[in-house]
Backbone as CSV, one residue per row, in Angstrom:
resi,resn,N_x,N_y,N_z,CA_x,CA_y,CA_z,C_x,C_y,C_z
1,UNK,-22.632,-24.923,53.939,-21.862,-25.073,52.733,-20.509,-25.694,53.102
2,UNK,-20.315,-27.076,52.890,-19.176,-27.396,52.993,-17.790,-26.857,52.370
3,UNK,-16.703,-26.912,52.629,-15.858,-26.215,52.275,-14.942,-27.457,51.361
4,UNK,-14.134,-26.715,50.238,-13.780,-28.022,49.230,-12.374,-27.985,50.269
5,UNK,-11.975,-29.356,49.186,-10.631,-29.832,49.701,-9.847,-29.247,49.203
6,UNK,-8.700,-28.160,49.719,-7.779,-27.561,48.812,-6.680,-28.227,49.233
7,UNK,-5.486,-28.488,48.192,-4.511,-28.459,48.329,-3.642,-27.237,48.863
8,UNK,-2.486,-27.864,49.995,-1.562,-26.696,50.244,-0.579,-26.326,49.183
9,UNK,-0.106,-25.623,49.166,0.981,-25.104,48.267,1.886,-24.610,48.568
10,UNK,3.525,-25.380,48.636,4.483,-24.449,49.206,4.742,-23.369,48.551
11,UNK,5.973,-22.482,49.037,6.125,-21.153,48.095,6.809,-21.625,47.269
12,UNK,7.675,-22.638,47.444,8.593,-23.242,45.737,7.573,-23.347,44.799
13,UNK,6.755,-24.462,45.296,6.027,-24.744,44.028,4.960,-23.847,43.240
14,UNK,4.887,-22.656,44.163,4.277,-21.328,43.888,5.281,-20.658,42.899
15,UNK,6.303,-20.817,43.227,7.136,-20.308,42.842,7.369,-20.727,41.044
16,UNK,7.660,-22.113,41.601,7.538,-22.557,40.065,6.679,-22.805,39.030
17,UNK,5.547,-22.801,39.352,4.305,-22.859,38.266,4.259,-21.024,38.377
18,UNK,4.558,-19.942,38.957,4.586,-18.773,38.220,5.812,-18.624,37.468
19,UNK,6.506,-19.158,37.585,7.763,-19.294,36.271,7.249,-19.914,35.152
20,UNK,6.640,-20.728,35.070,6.459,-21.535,34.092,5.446,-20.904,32.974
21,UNK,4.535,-20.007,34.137,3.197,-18.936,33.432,4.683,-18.344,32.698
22,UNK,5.248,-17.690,33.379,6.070,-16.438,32.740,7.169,-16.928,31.392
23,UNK,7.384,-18.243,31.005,8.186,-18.650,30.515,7.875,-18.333,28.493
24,UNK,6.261,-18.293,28.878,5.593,-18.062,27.324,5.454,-16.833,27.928
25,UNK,5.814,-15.758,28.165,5.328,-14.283,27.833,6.200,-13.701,26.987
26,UNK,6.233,-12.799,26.128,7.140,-11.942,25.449,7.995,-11.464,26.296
27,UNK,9.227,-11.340,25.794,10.504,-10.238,26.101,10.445,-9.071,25.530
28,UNK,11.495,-8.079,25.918,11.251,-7.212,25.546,11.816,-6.945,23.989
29,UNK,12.401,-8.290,24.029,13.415,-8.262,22.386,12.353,-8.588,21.424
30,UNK,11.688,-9.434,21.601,10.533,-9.835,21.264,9.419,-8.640,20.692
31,UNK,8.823,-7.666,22.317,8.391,-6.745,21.490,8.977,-5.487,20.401
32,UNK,10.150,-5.820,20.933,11.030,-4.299,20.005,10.896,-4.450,18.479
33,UNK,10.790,-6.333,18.129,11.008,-6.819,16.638,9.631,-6.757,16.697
34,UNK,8.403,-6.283,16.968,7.109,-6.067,16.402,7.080,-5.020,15.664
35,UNK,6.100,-4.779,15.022,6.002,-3.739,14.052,4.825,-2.985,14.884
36,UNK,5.468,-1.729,14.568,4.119,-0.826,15.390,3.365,-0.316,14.376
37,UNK,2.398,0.472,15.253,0.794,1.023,14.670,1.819,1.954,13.647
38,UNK,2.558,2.809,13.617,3.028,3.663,12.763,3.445,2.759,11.557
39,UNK,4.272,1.456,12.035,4.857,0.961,10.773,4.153,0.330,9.722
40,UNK,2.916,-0.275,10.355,1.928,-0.706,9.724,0.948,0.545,8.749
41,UNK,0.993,1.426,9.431,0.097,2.893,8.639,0.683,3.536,7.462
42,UNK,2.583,3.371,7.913,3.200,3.655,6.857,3.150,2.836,5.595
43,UNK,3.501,1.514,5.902,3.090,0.400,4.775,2.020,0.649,4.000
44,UNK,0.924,0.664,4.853,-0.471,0.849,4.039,-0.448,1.985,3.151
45,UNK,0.304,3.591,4.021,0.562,4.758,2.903,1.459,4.442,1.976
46,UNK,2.399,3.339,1.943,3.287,3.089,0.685,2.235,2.376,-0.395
47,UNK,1.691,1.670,0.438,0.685,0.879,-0.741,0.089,1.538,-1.565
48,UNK,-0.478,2.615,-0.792,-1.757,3.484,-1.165,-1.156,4.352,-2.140
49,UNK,0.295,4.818,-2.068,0.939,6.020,-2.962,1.177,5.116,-4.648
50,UNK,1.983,4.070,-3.970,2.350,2.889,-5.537,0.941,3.248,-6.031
51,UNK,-0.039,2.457,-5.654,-1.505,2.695,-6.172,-1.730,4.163,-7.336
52,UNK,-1.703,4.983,-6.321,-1.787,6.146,-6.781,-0.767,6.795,-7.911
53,UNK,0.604,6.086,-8.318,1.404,6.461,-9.105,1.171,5.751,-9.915
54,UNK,0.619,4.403,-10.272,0.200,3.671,-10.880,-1.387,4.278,-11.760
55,UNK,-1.718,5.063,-10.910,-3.138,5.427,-11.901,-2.945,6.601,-12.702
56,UNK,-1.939,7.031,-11.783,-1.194,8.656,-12.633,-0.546,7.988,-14.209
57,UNK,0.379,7.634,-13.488,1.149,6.716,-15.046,-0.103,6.480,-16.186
58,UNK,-0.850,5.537,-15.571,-2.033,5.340,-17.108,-2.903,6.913,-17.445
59,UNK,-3.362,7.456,-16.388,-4.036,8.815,-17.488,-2.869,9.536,-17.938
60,UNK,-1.596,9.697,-17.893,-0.632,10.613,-18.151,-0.538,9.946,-20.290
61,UNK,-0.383,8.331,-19.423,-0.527,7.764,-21.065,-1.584,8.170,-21.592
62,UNK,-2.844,8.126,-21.452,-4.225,8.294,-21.905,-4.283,9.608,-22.706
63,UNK,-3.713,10.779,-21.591,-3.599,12.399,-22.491,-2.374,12.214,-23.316
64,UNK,-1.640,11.556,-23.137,0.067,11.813,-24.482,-1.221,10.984,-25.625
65,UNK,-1.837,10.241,-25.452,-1.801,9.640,-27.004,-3.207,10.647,-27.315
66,UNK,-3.941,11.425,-26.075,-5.280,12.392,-26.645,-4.187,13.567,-27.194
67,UNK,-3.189,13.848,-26.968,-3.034,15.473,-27.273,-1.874,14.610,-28.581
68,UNK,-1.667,13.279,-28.824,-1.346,13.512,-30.118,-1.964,13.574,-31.243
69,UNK,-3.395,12.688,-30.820,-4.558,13.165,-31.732,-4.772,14.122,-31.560
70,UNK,-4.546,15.305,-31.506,-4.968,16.561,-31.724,-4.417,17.113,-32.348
71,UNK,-2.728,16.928,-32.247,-2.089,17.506,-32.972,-1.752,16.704,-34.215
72,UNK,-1.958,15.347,-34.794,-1.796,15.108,-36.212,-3.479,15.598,-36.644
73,UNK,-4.100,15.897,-35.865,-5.689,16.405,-36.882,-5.301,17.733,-37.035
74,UNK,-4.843,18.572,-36.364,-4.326,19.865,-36.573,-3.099,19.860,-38.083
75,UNK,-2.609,19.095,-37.636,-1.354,19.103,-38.923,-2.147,18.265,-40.148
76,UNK,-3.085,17.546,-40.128,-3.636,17.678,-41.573,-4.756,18.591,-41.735
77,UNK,-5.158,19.428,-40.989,-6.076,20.518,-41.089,-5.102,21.551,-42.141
78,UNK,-3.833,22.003,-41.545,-2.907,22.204,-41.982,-2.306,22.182,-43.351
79,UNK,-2.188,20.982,-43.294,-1.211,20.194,-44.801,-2.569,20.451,-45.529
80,UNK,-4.265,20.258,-45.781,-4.930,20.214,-46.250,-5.234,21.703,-46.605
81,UNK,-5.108,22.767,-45.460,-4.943,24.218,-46.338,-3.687,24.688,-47.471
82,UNK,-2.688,23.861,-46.894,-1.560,24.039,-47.937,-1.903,23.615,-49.143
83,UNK,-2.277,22.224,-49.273,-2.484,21.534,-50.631,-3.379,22.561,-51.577
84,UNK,-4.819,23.210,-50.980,-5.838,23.719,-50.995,-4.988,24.690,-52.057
85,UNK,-4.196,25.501,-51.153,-3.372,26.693,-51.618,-2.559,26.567,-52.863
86,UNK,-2.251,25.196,-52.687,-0.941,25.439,-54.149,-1.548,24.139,-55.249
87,UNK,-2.640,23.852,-55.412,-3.776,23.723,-55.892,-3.729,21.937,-56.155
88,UNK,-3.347,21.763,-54.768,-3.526,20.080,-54.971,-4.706,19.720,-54.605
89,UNK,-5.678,18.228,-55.223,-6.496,18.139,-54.475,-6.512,17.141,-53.168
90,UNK,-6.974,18.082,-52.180,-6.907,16.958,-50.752,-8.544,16.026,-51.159
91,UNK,-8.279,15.376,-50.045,-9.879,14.205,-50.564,-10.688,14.715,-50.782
């Protein structure tokens, strides 16, 4: 098995093509301005809560306008025993 032709390599130029690798790596300033696994989980739980206050809000509307139908059928159940009583006719 012949052996290939390698080039030598001084230590400068060792030197400098591992600088050059290192020149695109992150700093540490770099990673500090990432967002971590927590900040991202929190986001998603903010999302998830808006969501959730958002569905509250509409059934909260849904029962105010059920329990006011209840109570104007109650108050002409009402007004309709009164009338009854003092001898008006209801429908």
């Amino acid at each position: 098995m012949p052996k290939a032709n390698s080039k030598k390599v001084s230590n400068e130029e060792l030197a400098r093509m591992i600088a050059r690798g290192f020149e695109s790596t992150a700093t540490r300033a770099d990673i500090s301005n990432m967002a971590t696994k927590d900040d991202i989980a929190n986001l998603a739980t903010k999302a998830e809560l808006a969501e959730v206050k958002q569905d509250l809000e509409e059934i909260l509307l849904k029962f105010d306008h059920l329990a006011y139908k209840f109570e104007v059928k109650d108050l002409q159940k009402r007004v309709g025993l009164l009338e009854r009583k003092i001898g008006l006719n209801s429908r």
